[in-house]
ROFISE-140878 format. One record per residue (C-alpha): residue number from 1; residue in three letters; chain; x, y, z negated. Coordinates in Angstrom, 1 decimal. Example, Ala and Ser with C-alpha at 12.3 -4.5 7.8 and 13.67 -1.06 7.14 Angstrom:
! residues 2
<1, "ALA", "A", <12.3, -4.5, -7.8>>;
<2, "SER", "A", <13.7, -1.1, -7.1>>;
This chain:
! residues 317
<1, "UNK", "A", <-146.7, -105.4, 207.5>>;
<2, "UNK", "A", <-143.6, -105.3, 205.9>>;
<3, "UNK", "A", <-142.4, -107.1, 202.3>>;
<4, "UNK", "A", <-139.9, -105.8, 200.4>>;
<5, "UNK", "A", <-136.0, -107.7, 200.2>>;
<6, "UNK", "A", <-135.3, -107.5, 196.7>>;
<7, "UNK", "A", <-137.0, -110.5, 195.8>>;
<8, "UNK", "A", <-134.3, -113.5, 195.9>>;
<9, "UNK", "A", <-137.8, -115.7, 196.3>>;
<10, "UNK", "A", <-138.8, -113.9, 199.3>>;
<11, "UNK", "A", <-138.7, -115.7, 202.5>>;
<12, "UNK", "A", <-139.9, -114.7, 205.4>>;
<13, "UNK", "A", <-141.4, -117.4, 207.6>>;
<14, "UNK", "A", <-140.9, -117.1, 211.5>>;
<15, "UNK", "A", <-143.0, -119.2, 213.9>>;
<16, "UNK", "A", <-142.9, -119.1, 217.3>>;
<17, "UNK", "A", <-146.1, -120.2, 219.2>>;
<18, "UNK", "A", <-147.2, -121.3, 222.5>>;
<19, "UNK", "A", <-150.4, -123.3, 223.0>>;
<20, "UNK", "A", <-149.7, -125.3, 220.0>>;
<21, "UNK", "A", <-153.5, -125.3, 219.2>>;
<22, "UNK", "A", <-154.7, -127.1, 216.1>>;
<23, "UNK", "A", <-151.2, -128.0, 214.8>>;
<24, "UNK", "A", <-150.5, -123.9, 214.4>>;
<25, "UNK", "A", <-153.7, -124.1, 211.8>>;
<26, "UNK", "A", <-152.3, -127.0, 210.5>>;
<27, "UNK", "A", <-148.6, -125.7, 209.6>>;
<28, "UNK", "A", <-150.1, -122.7, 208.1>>;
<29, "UNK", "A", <-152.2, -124.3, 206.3>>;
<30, "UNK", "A", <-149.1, -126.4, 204.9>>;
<31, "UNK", "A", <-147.3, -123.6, 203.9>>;
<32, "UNK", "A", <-150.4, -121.6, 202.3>>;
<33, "UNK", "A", <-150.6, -125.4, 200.1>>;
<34, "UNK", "A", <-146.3, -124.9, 199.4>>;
<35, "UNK", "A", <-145.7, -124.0, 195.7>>;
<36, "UNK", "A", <-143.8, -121.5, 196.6>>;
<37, "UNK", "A", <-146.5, -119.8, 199.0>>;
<38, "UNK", "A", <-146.8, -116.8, 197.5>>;
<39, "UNK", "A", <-143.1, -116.0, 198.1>>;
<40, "UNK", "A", <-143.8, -116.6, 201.8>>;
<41, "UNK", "A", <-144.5, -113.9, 204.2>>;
<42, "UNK", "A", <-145.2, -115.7, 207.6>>;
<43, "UNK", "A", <-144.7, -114.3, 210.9>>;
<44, "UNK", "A", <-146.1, -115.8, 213.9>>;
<45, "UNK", "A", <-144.9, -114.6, 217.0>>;
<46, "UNK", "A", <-146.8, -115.7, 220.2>>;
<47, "UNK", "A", <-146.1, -116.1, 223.5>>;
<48, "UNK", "A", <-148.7, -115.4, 225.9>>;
<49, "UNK", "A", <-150.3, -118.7, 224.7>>;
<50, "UNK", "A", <-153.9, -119.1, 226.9>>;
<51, "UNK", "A", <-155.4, -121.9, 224.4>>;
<52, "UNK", "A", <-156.3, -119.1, 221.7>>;
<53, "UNK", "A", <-154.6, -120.9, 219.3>>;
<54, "UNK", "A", <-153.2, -118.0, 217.8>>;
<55, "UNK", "A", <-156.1, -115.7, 217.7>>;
<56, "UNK", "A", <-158.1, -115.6, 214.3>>;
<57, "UNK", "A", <-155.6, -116.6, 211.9>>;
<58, "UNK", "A", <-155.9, -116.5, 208.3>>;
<59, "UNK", "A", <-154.7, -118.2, 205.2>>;
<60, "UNK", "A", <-155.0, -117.6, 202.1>>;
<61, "UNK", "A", <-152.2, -117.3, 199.4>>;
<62, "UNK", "A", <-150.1, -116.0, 202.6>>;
<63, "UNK", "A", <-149.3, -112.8, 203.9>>;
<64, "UNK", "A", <-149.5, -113.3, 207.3>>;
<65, "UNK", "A", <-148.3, -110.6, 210.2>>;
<66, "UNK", "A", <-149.1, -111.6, 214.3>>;
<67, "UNK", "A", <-147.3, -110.6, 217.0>>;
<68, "UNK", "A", <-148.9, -111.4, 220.3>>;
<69, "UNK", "A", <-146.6, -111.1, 223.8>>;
<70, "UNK", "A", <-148.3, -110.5, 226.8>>;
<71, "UNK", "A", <-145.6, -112.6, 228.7>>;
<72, "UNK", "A", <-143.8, -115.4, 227.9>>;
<73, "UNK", "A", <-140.6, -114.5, 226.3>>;
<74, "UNK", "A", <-138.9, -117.6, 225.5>>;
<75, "UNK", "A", <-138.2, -119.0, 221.7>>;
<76, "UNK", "A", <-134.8, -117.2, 220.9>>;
<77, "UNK", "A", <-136.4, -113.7, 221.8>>;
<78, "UNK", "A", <-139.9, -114.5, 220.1>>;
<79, "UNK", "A", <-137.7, -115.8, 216.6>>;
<80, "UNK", "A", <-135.5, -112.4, 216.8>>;
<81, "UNK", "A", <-138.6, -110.7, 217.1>>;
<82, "UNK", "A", <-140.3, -112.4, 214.1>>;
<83, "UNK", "A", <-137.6, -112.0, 212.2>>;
<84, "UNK", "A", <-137.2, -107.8, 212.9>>;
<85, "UNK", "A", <-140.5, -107.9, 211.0>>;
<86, "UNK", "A", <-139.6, -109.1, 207.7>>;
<87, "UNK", "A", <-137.2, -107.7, 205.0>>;
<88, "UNK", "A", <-137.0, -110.4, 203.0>>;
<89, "UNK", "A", <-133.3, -112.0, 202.3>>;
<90, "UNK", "A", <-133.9, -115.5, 203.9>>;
<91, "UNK", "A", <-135.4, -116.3, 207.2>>;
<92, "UNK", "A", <-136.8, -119.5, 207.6>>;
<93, "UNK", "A", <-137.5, -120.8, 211.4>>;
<94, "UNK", "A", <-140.1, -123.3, 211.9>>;
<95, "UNK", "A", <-142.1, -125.3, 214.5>>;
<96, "UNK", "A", <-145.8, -124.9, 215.1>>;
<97, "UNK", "A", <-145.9, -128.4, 215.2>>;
<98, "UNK", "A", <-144.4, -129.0, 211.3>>;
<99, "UNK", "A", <-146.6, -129.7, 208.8>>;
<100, "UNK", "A", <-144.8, -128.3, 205.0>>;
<101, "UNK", "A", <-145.0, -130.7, 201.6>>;
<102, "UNK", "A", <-145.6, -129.2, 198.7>>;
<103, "UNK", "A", <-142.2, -128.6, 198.0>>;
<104, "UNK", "A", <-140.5, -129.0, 200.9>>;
<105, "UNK", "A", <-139.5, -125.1, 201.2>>;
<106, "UNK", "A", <-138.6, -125.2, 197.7>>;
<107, "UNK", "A", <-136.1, -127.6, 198.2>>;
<108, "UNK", "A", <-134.6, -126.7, 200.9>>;
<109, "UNK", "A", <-134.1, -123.3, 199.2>>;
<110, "UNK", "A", <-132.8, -124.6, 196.2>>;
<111, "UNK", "A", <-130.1, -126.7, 198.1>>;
<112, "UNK", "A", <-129.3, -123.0, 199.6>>;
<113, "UNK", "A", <-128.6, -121.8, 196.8>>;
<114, "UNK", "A", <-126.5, -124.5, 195.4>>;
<115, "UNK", "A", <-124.0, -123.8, 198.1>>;
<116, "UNK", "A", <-122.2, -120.4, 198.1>>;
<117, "UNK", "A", <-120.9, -120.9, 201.4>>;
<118, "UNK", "A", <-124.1, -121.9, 202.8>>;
<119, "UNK", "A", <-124.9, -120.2, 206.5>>;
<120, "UNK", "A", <-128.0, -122.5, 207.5>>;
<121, "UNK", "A", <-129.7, -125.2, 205.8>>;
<122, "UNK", "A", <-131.9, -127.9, 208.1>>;
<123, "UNK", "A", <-134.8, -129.9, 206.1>>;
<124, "UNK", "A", <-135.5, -133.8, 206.4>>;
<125, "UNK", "A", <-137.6, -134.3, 209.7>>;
<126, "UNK", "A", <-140.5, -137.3, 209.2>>;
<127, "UNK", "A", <-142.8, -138.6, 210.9>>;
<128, "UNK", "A", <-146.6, -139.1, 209.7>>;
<129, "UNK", "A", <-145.4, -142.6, 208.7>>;
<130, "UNK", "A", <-142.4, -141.5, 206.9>>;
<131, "UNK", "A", <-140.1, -142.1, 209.3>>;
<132, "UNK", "A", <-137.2, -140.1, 209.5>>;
<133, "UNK", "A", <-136.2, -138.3, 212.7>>;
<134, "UNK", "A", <-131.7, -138.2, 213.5>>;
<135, "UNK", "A", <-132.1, -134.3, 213.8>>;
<136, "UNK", "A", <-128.2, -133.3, 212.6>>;
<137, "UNK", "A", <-125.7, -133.1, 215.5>>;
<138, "UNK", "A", <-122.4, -132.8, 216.8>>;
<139, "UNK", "A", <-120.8, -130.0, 217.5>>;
<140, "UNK", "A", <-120.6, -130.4, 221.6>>;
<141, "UNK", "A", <-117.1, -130.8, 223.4>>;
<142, "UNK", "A", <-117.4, -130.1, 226.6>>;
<143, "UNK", "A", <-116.5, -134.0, 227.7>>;
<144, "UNK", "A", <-119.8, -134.8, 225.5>>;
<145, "UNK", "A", <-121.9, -132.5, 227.4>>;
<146, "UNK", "A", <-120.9, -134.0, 230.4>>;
<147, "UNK", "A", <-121.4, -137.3, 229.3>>;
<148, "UNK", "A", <-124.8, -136.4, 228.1>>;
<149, "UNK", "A", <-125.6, -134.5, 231.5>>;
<150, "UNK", "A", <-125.0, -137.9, 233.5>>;
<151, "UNK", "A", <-126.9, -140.1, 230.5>>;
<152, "UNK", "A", <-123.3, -141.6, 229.7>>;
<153, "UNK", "A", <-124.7, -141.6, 226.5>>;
<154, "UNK", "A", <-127.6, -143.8, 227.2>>;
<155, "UNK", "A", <-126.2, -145.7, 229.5>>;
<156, "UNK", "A", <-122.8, -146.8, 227.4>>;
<157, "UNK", "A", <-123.8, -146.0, 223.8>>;
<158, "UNK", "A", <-120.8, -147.8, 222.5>>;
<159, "UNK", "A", <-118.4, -145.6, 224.5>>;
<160, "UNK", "A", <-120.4, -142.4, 224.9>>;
<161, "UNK", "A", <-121.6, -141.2, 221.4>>;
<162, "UNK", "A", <-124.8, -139.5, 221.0>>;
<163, "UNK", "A", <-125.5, -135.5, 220.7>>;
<164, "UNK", "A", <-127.5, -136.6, 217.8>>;
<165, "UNK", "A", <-126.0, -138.6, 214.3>>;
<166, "UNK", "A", <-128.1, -141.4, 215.0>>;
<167, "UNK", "A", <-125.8, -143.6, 213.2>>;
<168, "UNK", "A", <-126.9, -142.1, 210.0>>;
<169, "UNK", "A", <-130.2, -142.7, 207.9>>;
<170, "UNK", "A", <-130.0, -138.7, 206.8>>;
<171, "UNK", "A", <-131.1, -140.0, 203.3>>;
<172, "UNK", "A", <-128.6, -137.7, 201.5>>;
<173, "UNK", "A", <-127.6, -134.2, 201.9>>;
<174, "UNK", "A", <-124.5, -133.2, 203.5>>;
<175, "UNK", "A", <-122.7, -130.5, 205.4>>;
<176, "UNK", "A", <-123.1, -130.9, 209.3>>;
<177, "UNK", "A", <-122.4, -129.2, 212.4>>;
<178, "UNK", "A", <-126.0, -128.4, 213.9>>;
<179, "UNK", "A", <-129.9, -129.0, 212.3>>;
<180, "UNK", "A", <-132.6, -128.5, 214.5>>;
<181, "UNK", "A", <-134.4, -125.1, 215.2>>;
<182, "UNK", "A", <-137.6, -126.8, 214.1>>;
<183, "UNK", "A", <-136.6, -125.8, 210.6>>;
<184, "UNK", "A", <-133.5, -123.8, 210.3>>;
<185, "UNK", "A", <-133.1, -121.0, 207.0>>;
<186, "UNK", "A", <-130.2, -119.5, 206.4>>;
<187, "UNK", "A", <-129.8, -115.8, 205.2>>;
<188, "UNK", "A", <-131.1, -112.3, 206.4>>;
<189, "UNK", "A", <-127.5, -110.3, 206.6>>;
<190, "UNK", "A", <-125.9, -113.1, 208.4>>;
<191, "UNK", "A", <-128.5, -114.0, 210.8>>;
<192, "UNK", "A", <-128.2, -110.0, 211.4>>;
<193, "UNK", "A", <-124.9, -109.7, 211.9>>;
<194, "UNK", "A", <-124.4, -113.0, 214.2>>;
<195, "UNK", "A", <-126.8, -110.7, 216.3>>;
<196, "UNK", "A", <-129.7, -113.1, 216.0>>;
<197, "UNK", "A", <-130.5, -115.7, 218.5>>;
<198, "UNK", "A", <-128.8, -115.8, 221.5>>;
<199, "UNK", "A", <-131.9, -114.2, 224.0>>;
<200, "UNK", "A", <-130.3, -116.1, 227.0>>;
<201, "UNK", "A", <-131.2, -118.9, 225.8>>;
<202, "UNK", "A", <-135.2, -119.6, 226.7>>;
<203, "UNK", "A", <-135.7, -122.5, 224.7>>;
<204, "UNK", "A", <-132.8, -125.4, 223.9>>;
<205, "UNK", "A", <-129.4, -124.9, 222.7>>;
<206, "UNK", "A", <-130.4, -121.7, 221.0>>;
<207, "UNK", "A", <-130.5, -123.6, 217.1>>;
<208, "UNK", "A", <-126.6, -125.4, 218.2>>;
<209, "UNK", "A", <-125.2, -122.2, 219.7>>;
<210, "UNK", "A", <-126.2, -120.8, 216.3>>;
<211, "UNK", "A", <-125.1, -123.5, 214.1>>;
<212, "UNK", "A", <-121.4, -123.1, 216.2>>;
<213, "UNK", "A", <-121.5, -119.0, 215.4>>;
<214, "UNK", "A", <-122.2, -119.8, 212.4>>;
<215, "UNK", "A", <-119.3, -122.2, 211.7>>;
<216, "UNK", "A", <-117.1, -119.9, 213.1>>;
<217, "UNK", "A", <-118.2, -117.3, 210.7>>;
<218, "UNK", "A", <-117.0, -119.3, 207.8>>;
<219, "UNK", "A", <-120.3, -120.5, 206.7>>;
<220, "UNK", "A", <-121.3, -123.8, 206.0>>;
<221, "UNK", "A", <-124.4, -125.6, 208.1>>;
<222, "UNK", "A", <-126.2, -128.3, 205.7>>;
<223, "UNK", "A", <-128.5, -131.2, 205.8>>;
<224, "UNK", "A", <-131.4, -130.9, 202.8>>;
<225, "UNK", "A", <-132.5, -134.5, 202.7>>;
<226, "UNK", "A", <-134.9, -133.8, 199.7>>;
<227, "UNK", "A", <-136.4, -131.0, 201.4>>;
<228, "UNK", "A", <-139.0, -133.2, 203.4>>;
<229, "UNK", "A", <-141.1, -131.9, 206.1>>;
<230, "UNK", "A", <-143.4, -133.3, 208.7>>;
<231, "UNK", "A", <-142.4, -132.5, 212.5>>;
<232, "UNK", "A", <-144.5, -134.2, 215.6>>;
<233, "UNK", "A", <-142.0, -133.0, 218.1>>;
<234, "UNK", "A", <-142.7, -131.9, 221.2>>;
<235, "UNK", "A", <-145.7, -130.2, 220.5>>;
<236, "UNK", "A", <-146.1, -127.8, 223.1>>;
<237, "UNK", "A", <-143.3, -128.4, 225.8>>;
<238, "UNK", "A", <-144.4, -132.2, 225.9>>;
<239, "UNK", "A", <-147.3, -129.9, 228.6>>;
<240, "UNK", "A", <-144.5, -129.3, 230.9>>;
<241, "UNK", "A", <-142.6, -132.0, 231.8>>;
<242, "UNK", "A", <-141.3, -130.4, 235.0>>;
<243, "UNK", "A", <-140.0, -126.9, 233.0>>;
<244, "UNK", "A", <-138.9, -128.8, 230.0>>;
<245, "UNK", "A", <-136.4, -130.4, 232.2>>;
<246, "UNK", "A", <-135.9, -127.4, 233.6>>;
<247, "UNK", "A", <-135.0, -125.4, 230.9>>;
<248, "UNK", "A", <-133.5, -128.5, 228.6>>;
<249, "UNK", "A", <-131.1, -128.5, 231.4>>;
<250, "UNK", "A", <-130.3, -124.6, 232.2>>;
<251, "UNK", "A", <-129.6, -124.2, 228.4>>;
<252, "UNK", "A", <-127.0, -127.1, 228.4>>;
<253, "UNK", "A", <-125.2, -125.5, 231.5>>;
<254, "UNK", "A", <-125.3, -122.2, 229.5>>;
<255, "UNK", "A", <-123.9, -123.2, 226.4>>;
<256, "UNK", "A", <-121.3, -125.4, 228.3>>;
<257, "UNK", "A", <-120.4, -122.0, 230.1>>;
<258, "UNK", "A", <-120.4, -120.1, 226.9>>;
<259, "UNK", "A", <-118.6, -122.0, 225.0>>;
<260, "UNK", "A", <-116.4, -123.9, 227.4>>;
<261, "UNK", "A", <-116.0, -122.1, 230.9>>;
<262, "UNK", "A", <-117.2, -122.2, 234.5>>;
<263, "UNK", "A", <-115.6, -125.3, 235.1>>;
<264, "UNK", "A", <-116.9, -127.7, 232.2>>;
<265, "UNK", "A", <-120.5, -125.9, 233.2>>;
<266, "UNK", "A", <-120.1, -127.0, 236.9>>;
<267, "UNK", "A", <-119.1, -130.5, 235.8>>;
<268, "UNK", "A", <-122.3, -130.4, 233.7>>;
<269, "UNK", "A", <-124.0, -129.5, 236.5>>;
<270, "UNK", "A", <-122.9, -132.2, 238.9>>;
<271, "UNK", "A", <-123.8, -134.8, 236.1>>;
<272, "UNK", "A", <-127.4, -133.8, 235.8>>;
<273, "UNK", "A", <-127.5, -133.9, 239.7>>;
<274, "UNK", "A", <-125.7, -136.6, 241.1>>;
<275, "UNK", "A", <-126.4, -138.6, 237.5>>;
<276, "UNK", "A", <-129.5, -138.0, 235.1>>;
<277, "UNK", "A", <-131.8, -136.4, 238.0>>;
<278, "UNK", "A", <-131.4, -139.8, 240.5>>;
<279, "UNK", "A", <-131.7, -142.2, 236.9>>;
<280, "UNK", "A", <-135.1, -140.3, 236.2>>;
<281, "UNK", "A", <-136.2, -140.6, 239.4>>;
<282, "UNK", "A", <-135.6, -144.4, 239.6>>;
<283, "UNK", "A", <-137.1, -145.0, 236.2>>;
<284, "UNK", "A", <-140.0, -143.2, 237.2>>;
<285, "UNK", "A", <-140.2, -145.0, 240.3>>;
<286, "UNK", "A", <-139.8, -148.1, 238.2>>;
<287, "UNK", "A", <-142.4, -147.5, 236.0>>;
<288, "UNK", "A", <-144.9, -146.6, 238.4>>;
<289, "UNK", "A", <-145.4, -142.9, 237.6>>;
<290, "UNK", "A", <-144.5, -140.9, 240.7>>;
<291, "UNK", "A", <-145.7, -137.8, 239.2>>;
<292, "UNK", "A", <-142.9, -137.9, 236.4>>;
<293, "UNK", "A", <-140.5, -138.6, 239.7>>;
<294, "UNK", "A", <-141.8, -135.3, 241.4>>;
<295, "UNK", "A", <-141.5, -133.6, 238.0>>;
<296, "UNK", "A", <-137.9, -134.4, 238.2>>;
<297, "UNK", "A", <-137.4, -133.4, 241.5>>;
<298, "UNK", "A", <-139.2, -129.8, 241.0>>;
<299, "UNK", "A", <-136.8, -129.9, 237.8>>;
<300, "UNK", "A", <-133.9, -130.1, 239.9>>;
<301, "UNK", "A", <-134.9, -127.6, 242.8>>;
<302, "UNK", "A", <-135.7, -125.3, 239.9>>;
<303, "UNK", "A", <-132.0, -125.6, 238.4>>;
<304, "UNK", "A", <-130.8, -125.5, 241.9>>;
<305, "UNK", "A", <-132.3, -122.0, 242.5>>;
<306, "UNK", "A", <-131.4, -120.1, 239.0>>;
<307, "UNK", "A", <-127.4, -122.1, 239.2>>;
<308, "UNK", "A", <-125.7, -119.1, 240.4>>;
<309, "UNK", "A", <-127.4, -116.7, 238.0>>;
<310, "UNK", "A", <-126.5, -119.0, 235.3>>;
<311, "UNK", "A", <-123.3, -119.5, 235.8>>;
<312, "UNK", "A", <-122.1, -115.5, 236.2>>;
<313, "UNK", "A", <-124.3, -115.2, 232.5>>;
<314, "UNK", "A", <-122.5, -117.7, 230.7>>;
<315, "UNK", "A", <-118.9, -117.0, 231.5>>;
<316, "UNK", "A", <-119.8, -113.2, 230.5>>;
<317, "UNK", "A", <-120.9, -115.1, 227.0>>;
């Protein structure tokens, strides 16, 4: 199913899922409830989830198109192939494991339209108290990345800043370098001529090497702070503490390559292993929980084994 582009309303919705289970229902649900839902043709792409949380959907108010993998393609590949279904002039990325207001995606399409320049537009992140999540970040340098590899970061935070701007409330809207992927709009022709997500990417680092192609463009990256929208986080790689690492890790060393050579990506590299991965370990350890030490450990034997692939596919970034 298809919907035609010459609406300026039209958006086309593009969730990725994988084992997400009641909270896909959920954020459908949400956006079936937005006051704008009509305009909305949702998308969701899954990935070889076994839960059946994608099988059966329906919602009324929506037009709703599923695409089922058989394999597990990763996030950047599922989101470019969401958004090859739609027409519509705006793509708006989201999470399973968000929940819409009303007029959340209203918002954050009217502060899209308030800026010319405008390339992507993040929303507020809050939890089910209210709370607001830090979710705009730095543009990485590659001494940050470092830092962060080795948990500098954490360990000196008044020497080391943060990936994320914790140090502000995000209460007002504002240009930024990077939002989160969780929601991320920005428009059709750009997205498409930026080539999409970058597919080496498997999940990580895919929203903040966007956000940096997109600054580089010209365009502007921006912080809604009245478009409000309920994310639970780690709603489906929370299952996989071992690969989460895994991955969180491999996309780091991949953008650091990208962006910033072979050599900042092998210094990343020895910071996650002579730094973060023995810290993990000894918290674990700590804390009693010697199956979040061996997660680690199969973490780092994973990393280990796909380095030297890595490295030759991010300096040919």
């Amino acid at each position: 199913m298809t919907i035609a582009g010459d609406d300026p309303r039209r958006i086309d919705v593009v969730i990725v899922n994988w084992n997400a289970g009641d909270q896909l229902r959920t954020c459908i649900r949400s956006l079936a409830a937005s006051a704008n839902a009509a305009d909305l043709h949702v998308v969701v792409v899954d990935n070889a989830s076994s839960d059946g949380s994608a099988e059966g959907l329906d919602a009324e108010r929506l037009a709703l198109t599923v695409l089922s993998n058989p394999d597990n393609l990763g996030f950047g590949k599922a989101c470019n192939q969401g958004a090859a279904l739609g027409r519509s002039g705006t793509i708006l990325f989201l999470n399973p494991d968000t929940e819409a207001t009303r007029d959340g995606i209203p918002a954050a399409l009217a502060a899209f339209r308030s800026r010319p320049d405008a390339g992507i537009v993040g929303a507020r992140l809050v939890d089910e108290d209210g709370t607001t999540h830090r979710t705009c970040a730095r543009t990485p340098t590659a001494c940050g990345l470092v830092a962060n590899a080795a948990m500098l970061d954490r360990l000196l935070p008044r020497l080391v800043r943060q990936h994320f701007m914790t140090e502000w409330d995000h209460a007002d809207s504002r240009p930024v370098d990077a939002v989160m992927g969780a929601f991320l709009m920005m428009p059709r022709p750009l997205f498409e001529g930026l080539g999409g997500f970058d597919e080496r990417f498997f999940v990580y680092f895919e929203d903040t090497d966007l956000c940096v192609r997109v600054l580089a463009s010209g365009r502007s990256v921006n912080h809604a702070a009245d478009a409000v929208v309920l994310h639970r986080g780690q709603g489906t790689t929370g299952q996989v503490r071992d690969r989460r690492l895994f991955y969180f890790l491999r996309s780091q060393v991949l953008f650091t390559a990208k962006h910033h050579g072979r050599v900042a990506a092998l210094a990343v590299l020895a910071g996650a292993f002579l730094g973060q991965m023995p810290i993990r370990i000894l918290h674990a350890l700590a804390r009693r929980s010697p199956g979040e030490a061996v997660a680690v450990l199969r973490a780092g034997r994973m990393l280990a084994s796909a380095t030297p692939r890595l490295l030759r596919a991010g300096s040919g970034a």
